[in-house]
Every structure is written in structure tokens, then in C-alpha cells.
Backbone as XML, in Angstrom:
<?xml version="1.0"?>
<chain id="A" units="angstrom">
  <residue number="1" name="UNK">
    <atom name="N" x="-133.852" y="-161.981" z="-19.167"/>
    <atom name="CA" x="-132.507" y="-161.466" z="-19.235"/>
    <atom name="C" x="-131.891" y="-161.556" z="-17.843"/>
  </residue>
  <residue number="2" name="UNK">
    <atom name="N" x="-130.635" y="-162.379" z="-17.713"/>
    <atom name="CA" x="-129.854" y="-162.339" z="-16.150"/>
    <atom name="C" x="-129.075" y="-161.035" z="-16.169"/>
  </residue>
  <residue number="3" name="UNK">
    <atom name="N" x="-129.580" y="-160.188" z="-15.256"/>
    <atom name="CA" x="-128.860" y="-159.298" z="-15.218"/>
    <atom name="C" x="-127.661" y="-159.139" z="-14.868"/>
  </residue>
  <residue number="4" name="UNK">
    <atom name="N" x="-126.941" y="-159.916" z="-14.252"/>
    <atom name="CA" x="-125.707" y="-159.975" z="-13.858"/>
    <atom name="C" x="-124.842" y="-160.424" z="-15.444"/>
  </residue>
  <residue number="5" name="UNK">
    <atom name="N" x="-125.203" y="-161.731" z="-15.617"/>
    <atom name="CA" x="-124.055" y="-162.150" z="-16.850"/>
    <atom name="C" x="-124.982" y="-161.780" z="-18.588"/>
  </residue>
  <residue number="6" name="UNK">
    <atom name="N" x="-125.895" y="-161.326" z="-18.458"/>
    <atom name="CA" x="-126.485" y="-160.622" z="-19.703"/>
    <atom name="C" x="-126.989" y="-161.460" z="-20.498"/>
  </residue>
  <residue number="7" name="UNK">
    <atom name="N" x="-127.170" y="-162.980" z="-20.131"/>
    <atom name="CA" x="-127.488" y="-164.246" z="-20.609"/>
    <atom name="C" x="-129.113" y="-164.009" z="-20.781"/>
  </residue>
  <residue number="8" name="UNK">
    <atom name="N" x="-129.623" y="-164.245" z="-22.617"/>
    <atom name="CA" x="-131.363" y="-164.025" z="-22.631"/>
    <atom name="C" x="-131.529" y="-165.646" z="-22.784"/>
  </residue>
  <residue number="9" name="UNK">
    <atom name="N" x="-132.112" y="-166.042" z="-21.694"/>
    <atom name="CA" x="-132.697" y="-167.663" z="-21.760"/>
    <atom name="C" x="-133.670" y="-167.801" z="-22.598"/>
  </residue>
  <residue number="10" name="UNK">
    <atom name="N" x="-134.803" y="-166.778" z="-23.150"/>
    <atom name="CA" x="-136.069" y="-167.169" z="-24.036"/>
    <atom name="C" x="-136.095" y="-165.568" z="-24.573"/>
  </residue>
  <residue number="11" name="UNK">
    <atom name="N" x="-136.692" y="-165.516" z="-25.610"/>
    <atom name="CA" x="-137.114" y="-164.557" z="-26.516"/>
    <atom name="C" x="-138.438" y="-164.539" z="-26.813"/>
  </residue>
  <residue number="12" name="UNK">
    <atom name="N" x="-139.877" y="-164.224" z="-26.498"/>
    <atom name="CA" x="-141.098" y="-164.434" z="-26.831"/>
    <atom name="C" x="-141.714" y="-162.765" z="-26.633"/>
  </residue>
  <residue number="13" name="UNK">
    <atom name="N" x="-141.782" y="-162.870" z="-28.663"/>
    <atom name="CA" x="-143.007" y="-161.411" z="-28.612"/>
    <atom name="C" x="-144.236" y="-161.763" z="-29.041"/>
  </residue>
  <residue number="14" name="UNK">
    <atom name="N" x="-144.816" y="-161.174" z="-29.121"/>
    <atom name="CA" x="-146.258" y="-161.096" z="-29.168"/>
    <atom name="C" x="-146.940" y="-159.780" z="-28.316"/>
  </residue>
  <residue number="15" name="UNK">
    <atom name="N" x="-148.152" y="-159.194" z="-28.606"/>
    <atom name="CA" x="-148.867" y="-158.646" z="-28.562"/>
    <atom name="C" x="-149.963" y="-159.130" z="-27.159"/>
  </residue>
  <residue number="16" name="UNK">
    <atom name="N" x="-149.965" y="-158.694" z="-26.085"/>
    <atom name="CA" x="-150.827" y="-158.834" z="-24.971"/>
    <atom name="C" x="-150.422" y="-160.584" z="-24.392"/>
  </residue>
  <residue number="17" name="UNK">
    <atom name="N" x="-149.547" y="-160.505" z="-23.782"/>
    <atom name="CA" x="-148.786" y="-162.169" z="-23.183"/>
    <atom name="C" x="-150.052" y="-162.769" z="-23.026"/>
  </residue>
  <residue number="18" name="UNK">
    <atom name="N" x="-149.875" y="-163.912" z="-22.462"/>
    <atom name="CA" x="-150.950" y="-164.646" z="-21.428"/>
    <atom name="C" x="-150.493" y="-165.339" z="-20.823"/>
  </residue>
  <residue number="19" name="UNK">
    <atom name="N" x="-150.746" y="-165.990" z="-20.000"/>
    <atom name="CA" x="-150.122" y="-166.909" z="-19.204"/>
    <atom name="C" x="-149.731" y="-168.079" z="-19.510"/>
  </residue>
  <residue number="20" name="UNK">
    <atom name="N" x="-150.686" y="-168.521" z="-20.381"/>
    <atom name="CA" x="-150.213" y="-169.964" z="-21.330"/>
    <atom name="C" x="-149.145" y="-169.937" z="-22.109"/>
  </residue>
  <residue number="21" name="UNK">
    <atom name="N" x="-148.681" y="-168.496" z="-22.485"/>
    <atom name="CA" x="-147.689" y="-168.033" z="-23.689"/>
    <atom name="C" x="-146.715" y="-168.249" z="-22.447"/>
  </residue>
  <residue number="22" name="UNK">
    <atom name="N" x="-146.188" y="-167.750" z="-21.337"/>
    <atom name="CA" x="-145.042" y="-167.891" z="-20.272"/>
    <atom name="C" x="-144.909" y="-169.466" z="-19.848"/>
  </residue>
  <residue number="23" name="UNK">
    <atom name="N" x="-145.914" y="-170.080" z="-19.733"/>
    <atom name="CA" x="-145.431" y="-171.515" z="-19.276"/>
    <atom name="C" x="-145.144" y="-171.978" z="-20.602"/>
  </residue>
  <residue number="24" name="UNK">
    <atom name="N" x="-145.492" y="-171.956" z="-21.483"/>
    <atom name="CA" x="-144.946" y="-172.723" z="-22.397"/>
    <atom name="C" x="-143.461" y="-172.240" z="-23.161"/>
  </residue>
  <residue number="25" name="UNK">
    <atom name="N" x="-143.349" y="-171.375" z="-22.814"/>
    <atom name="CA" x="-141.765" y="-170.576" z="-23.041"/>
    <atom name="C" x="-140.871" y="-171.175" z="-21.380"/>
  </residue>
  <residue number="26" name="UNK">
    <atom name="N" x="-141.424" y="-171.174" z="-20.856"/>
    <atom name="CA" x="-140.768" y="-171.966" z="-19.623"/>
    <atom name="C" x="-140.435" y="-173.427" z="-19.615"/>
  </residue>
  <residue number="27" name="UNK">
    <atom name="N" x="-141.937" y="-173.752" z="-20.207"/>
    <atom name="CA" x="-141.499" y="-175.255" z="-20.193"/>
    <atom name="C" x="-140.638" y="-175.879" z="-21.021"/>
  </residue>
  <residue number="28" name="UNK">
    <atom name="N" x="-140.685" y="-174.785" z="-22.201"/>
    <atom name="CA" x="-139.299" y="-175.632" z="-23.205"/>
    <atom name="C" x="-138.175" y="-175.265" z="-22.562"/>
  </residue>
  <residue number="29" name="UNK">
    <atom name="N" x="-137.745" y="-174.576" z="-21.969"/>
    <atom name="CA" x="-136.288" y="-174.124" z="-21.643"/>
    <atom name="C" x="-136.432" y="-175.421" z="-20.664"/>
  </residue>
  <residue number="30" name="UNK">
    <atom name="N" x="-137.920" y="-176.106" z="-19.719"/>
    <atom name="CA" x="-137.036" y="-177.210" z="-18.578"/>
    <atom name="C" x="-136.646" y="-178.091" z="-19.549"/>
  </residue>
  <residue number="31" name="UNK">
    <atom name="N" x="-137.847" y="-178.697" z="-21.108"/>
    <atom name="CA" x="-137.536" y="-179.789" z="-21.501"/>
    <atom name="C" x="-136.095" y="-179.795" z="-22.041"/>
  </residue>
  <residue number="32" name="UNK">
    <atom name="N" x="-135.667" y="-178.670" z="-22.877"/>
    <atom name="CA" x="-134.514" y="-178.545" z="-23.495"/>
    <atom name="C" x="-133.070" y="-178.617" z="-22.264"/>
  </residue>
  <residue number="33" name="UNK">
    <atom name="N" x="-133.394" y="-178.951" z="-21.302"/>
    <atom name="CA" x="-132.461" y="-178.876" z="-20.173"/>
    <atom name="C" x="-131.781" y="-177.426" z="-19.865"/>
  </residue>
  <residue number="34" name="UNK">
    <atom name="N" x="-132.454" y="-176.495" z="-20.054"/>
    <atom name="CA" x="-131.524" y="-175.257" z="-20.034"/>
    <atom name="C" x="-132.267" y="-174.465" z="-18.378"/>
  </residue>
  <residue number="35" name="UNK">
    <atom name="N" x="-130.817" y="-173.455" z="-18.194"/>
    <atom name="CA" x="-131.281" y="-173.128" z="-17.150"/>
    <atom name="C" x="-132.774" y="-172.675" z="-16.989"/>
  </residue>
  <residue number="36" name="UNK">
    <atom name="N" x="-133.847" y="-172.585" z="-15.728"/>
    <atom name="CA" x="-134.411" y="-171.864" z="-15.944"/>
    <atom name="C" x="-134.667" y="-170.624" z="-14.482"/>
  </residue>
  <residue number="37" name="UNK">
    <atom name="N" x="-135.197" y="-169.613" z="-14.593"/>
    <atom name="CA" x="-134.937" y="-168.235" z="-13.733"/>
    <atom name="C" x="-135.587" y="-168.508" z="-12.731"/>
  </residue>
  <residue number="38" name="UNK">
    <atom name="N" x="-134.793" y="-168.040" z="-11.409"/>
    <atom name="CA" x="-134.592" y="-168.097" z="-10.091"/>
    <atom name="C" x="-135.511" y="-167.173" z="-9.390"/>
  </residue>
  <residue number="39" name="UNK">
    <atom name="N" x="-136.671" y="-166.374" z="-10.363"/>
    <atom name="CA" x="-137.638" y="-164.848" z="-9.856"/>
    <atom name="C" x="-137.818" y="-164.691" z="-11.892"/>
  </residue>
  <residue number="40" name="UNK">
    <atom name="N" x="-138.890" y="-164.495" z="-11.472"/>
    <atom name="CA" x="-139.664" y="-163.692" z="-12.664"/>
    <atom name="C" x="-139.647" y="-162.222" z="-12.205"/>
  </residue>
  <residue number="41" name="UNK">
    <atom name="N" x="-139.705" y="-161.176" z="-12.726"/>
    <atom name="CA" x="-139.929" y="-160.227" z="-12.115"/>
    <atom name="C" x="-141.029" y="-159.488" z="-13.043"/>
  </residue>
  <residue number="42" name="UNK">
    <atom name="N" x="-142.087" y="-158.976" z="-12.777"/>
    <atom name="CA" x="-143.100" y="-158.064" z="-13.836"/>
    <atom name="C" x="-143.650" y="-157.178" z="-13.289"/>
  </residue>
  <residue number="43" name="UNK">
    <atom name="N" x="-144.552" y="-156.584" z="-14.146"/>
    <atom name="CA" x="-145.365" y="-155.530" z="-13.564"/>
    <atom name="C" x="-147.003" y="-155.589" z="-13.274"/>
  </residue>
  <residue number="44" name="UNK">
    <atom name="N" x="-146.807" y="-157.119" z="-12.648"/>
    <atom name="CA" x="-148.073" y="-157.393" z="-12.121"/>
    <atom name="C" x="-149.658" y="-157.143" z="-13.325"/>
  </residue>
  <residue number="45" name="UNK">
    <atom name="N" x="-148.833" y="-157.594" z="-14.402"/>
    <atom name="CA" x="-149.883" y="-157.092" z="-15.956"/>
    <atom name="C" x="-150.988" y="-158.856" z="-15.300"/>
  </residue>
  <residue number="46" name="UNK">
    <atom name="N" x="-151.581" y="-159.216" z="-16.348"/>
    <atom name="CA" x="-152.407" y="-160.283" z="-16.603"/>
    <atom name="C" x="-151.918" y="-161.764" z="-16.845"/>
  </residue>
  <residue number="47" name="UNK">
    <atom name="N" x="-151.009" y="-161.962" z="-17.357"/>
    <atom name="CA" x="-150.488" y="-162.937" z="-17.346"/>
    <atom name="C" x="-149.505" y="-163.413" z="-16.269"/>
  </residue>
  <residue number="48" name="UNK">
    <atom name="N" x="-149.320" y="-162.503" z="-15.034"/>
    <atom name="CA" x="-148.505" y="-163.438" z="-13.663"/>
    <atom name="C" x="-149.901" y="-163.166" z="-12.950"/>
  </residue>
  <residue number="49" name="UNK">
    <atom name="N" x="-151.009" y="-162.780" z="-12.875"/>
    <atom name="CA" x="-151.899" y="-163.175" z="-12.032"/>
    <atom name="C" x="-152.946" y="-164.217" z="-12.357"/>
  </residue>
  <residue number="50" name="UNK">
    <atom name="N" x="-152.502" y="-164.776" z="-13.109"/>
    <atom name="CA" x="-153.119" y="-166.120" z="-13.741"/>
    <atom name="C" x="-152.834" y="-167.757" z="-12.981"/>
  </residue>
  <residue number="51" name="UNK">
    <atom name="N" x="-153.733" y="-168.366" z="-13.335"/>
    <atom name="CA" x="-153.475" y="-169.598" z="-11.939"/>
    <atom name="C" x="-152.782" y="-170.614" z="-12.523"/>
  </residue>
  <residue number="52" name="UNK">
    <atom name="N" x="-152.739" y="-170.608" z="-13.988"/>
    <atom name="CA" x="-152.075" y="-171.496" z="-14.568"/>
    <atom name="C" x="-150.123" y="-171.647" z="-14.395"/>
  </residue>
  <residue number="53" name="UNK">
    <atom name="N" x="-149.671" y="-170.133" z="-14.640"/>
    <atom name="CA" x="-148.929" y="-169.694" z="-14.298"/>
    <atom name="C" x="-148.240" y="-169.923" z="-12.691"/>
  </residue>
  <residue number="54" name="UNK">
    <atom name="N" x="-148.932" y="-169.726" z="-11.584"/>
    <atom name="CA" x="-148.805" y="-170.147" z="-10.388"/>
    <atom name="C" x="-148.830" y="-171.706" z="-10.187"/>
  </residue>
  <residue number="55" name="UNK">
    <atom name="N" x="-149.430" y="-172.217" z="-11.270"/>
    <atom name="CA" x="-149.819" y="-173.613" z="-10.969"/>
    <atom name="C" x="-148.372" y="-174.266" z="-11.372"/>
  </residue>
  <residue number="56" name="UNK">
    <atom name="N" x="-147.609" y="-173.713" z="-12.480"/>
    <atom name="CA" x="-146.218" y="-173.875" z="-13.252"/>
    <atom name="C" x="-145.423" y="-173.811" z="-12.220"/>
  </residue>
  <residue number="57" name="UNK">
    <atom name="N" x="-145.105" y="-172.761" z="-12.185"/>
    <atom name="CA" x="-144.828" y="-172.424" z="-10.911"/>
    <atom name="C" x="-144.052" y="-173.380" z="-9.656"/>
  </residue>
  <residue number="58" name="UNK">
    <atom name="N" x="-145.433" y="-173.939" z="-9.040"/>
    <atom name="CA" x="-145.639" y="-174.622" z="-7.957"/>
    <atom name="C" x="-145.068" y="-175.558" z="-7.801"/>
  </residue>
  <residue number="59" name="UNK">
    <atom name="N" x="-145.561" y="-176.565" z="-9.177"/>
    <atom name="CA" x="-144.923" y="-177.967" z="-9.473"/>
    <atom name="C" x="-143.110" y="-178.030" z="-9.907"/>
  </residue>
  <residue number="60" name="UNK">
    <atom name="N" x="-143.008" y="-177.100" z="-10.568"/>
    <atom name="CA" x="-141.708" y="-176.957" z="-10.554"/>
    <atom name="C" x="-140.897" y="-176.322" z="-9.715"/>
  </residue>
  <residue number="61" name="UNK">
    <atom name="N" x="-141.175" y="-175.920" z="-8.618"/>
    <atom name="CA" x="-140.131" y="-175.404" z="-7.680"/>
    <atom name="C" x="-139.545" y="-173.959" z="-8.260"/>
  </residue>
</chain>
């Protein structure tokens, strides 16, 4: 959710995230050409301390 203009870029529920579940909700928003977010922000749960995630991350700027 952008907090400024209230714009939700992805919608993903489920029960205990993982990290594979965030890159792949990421990666469709790059393939689909849509914006994607400038800061993740969380609460440091299990799925942003994951390397896969960082690895997403990385390569994409």
C-alpha cells in the first residue's frame, strides 16, 4: 500500500508468508510492467530475513 496516493500494487494472503511467496508477488508486478516499491517495510517476521528475498532484491535494484 503507497501511503501517500493509497495505490495497493499486489494483494497476497495466505497464512505464514515466505519468502518465495514475496518474490514471486514482486516479480509479476516487474513482468506485468507495473510499478514496483521503493522500501518494503515489515516487522522483521521470516520471510524478509530470507536470502532469496535479498537475493530479489539485489538483482533488481
Amino acid at each position: 500500500m503507497d501511503n501517500f496516493s493509497r495505490e495497493c500494487l499486489a494483494i497476497y494472503t495466505g497464512k505464514s508468508q515466505k519468502a518465495e511467496n514475496v518474490v514471486s508477488v514482486m516479480e509479476a508486478l516487474r513482468v506485468r510492467g507495473k510499478r514496483l516499491p521503493a522500501r518494503i517495510q515489515s516487522n522483521n517476521g521470516s520471510e524478509f530475513i530470507s536470502k532469496s528475498l535479498d537475493k530479489w532484491v539485489y538483482e533488481h535494484g
